[in-house]
C-alpha positions, 0 to 999 in steps of 0.5 A: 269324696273323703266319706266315700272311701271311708265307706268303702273301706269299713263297709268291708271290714278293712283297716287302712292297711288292708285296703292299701295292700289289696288295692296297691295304694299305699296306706298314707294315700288311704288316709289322705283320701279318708282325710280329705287332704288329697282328692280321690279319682273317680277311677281311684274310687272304683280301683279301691272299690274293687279291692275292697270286694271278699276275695274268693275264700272269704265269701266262701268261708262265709257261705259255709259259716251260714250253710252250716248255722241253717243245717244246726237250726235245722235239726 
């Protein structure tokens, strides 16, 4: 399970500390859980997993990077 948030967390690009202020956990339970010196929930997993999800600018910010980069290419 400690992989799982691990995971979860860097596969979003997030520091610990950006987890914890997105999901409202606080940052000492991320660390434990990606320790494995406490055991995370299965609704905690999908409590952070929903958290770690872009918030609505960042995919937005990022679509208009690539609609751009295709435009550019694109001559």
């Amino acid at each position: 399970m400690s992989t799982v948030v691990r995971e979860i967390r860097e596969s979003a690009g997030l520091s610990q500390a950006e987890l914890a202020t997105r999901s409202g956990v606080a940052q000492p339970n991320i660390a434990a859980y990606e320790s494995g010196s406490r055991r995370a929930s299965p609704q905690m997993i999908e409590r952070l997993r929903r958290a770690a999800k872009p918030l609505p600018h960042e995919a937005l910010a990022a679509h208009a990077l690539t609609s751009t980069t295709l435009v550019t290419l694109a001559g």
